[in-house]
C-alpha positions as CSV (number, residue, x, y, z in Angstrom):
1,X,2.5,33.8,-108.4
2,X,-0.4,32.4,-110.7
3,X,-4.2,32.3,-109.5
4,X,-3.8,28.7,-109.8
5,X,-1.0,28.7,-106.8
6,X,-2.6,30.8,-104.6
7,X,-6.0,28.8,-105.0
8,X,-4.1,25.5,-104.4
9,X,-2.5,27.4,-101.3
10,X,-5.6,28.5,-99.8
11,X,-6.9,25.2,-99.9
12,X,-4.3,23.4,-98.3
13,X,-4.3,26.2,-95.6
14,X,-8.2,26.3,-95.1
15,X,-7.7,22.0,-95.0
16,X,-4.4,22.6,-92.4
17,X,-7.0,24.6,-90.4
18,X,-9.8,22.2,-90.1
19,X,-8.2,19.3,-88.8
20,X,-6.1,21.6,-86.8
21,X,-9.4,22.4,-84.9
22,X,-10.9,18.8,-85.4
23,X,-8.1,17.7,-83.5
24,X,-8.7,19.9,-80.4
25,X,-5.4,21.9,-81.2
26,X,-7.1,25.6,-81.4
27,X,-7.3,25.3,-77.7
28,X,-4.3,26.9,-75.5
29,X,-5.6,24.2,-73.0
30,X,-4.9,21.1,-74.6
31,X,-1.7,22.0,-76.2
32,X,-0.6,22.6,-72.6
33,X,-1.2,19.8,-72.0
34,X,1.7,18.5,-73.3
35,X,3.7,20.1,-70.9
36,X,2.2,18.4,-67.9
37,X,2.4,15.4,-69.5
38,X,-2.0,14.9,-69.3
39,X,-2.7,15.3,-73.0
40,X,0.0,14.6,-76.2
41,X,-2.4,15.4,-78.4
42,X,-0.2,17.6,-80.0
43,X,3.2,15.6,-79.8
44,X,0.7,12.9,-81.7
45,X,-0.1,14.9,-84.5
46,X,3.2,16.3,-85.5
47,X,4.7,12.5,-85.3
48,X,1.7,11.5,-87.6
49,X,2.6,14.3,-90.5
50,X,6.3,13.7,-90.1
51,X,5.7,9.9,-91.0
52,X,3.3,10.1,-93.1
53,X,5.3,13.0,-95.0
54,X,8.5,11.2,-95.0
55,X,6.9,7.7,-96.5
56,X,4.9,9.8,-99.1
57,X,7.9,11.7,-100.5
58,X,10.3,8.5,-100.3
59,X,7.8,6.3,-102.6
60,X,7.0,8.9,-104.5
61,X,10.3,9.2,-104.8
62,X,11.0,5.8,-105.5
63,X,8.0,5.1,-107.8
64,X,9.4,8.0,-110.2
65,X,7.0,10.3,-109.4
66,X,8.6,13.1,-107.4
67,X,11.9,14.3,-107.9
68,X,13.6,15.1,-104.6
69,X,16.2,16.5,-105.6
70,X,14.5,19.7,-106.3
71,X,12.6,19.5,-103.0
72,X,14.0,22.3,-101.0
73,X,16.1,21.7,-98.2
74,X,15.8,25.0,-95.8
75,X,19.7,26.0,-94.9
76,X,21.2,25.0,-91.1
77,X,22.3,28.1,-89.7
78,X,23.0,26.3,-85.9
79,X,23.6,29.2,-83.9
80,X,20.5,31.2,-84.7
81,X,18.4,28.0,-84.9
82,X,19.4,27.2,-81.4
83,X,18.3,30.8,-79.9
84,X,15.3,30.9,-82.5
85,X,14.2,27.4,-81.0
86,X,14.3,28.3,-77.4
87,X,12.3,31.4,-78.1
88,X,10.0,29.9,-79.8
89,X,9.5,27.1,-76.9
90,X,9.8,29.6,-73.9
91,X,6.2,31.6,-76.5
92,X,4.6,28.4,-76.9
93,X,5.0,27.3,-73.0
94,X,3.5,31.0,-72.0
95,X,0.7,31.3,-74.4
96,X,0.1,27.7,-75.3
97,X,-0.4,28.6,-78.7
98,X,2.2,27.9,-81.7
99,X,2.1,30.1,-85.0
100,X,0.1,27.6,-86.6
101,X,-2.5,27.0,-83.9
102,X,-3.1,30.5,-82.6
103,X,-4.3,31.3,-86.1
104,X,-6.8,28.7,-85.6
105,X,-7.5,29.7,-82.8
106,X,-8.0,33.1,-83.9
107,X,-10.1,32.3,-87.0
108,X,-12.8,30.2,-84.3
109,X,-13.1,33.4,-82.2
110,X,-10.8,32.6,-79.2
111,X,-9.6,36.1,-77.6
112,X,-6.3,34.3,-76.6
113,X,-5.6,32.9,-80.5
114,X,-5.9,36.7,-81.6
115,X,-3.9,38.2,-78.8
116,X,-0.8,35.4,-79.5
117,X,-1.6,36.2,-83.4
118,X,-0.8,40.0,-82.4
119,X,1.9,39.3,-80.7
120,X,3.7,37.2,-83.4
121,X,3.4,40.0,-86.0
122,X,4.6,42.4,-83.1
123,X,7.7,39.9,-82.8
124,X,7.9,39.9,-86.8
125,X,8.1,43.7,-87.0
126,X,10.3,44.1,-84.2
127,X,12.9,41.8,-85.5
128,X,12.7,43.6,-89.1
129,X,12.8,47.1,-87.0
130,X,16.1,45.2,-84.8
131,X,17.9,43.2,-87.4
132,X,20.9,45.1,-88.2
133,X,22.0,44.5,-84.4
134,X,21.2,40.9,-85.0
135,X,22.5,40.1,-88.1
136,X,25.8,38.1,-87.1
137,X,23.8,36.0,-85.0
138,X,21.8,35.3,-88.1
139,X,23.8,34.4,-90.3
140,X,26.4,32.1,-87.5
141,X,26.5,28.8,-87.8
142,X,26.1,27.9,-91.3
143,X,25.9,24.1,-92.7
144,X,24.1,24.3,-95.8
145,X,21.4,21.7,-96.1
146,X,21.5,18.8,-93.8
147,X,19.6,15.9,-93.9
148,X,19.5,13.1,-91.8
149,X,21.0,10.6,-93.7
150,X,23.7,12.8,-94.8
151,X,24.7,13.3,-91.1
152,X,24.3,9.5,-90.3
153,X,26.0,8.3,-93.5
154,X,22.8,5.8,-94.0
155,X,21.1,4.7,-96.9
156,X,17.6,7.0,-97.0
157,X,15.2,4.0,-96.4
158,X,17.2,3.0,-93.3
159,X,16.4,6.3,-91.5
160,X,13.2,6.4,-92.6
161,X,12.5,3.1,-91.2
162,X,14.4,4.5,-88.5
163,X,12.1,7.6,-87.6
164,X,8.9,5.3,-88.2
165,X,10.1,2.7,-85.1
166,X,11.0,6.0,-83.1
167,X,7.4,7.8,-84.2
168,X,5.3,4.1,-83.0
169,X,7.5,3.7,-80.0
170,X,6.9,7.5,-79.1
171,X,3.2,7.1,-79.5
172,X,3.2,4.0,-77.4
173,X,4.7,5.6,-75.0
174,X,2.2,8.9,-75.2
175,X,-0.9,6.5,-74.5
176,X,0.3,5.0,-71.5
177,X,1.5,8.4,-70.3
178,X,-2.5,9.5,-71.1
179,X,-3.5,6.5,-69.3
180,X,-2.1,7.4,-65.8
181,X,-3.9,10.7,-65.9
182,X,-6.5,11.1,-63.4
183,X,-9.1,12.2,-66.2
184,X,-7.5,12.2,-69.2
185,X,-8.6,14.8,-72.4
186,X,-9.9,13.6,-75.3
187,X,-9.8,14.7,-78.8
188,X,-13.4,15.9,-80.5
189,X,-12.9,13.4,-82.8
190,X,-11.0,9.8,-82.5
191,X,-9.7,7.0,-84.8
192,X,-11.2,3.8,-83.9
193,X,-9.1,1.0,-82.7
194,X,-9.0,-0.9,-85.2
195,X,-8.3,1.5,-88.0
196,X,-5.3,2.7,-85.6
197,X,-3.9,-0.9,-85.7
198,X,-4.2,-0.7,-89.5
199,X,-2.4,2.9,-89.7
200,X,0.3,1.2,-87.6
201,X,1.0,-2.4,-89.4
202,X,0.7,0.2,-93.0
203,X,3.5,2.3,-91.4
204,X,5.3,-0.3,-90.2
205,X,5.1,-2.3,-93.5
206,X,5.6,0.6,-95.5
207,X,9.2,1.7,-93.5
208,X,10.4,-1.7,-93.7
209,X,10.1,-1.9,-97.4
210,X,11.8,1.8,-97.4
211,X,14.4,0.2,-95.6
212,X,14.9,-2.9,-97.6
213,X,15.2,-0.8,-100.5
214,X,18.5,0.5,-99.9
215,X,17.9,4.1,-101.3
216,X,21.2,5.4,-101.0
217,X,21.7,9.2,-99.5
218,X,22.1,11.8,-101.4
219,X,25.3,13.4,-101.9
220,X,24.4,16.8,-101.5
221,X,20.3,18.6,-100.7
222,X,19.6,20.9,-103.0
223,X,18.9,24.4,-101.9
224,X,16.3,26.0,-103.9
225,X,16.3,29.9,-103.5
226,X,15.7,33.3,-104.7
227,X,19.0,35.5,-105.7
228,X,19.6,37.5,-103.5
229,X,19.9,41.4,-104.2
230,X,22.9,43.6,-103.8
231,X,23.2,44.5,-100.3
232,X,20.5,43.4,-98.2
233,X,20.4,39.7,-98.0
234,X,17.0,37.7,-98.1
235,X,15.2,36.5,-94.7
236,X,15.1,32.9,-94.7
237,X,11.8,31.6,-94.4
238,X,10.8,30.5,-90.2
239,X,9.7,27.6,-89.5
240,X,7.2,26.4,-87.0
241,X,4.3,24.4,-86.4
């Protein structure tokens, strides 16, 4: 990997990190919050980069600019997806902490962040030391690389106009939730009314003319991946927040 990569890398981590903690979400509190339905904080956040990553890469896809046909598409593997996912819930209920936020966490000098950031490595080495038992159950389920419109059979602007209704919806609902809390939490740091109404009537604008553009779906992701050496096969990158 070039020094130029690795720069570009650490900066968008070091960037990930700070609003991570701007928004609150280096605290094990307020992401448990979500769970007793008194602060969403957190379900807020992850719509917000899921819509504003899905409108960036569709016009930049449209515009020329990107090609997303070499984006890569991580691999379905159902069975192992399923069990990985309820793990990885059951860990975030029980520390409050996800891999991304307990390094934050960590980094700000929280004893909790660094004893959930042990833990995950613990879990990493564990599964490396365990993973000839587990190996079938890796590897079950296989799809190949699903998207979203390929399993609706919808044009590409439809679902993304799709997920941006579903996103505003779902943070409509999260405010009134808030708003029925005794003393509801607040983030360090706010958007201003009026520049949320702006964000919304952008979004909105921006899905609709996703939609009205009719991109069809492609007819198959491309998987982007390393060959795979005799033997052994490859660990598929995790995923996470």
């Amino acid at each position: 990997m070039a020094l130029s990569d690795l720069l570009a890398a650490g900066a968008v981590g070091l960037a990930f990190g700070f609003a991570l903690e701007r928004a609150g979400l280096g605290s094990a509190r307020k992401l448990t919050g979500q769970f007793f339905l008194t602060d969403l904080t957190v379900f807020k956040v992850m719509f917000s980069a899921i819509v504003t990553a899905m409108l960036g890469t569709f016009w930049l896809g449209r515009l020329g600019l990107m090609d997303l046909a070499f984006l890569y598409v991580p691999e379905t593997y159902l069975a192992a997806q399923i069990a990985g996912g309820i793990v990885f819930g059951a860990g975030f209920a029980l520390a409050g902490l996800c891999p991304g936020t307990s390094c934050v966490s960590a980094a700000t000098g929280r004893g909790d962040g660094a004893m959930v950031v042990a833990g995950m490595f613990a879990g990493v080495l564990g599964t490396g030391v365990a993973f000839p038992l587990i190996e079938r159950l890796y590897d079950s389920g296989g799809r190949g690389a699903w998207t979203v419109p390929q399993l609706l059979h919808l044009p590409y602007g439809i679902v993304v106009f799709g997920v941006v209704l579903i996103a505003l919806a779902g943070f409509a609902a999260a405010e009134w939730i808030e708003a029925r809390t005794v003393a509801p939490v607040r983030t360090a740091w706010t958007v201003p009314r009026i520049a949320q109404g702006g964000l919304v009537l952008a979004a909105l604008g921006l899905g609709a003319a996703s939609a009205l553009a009719l991109t069809p779906a492609p007819k198959k992701a491309v998987t982007v991946s390393a060959p795979e050496p005799a033997g052994r096969p490859l660990v598929r990158p995790a995923g996470g927040c």
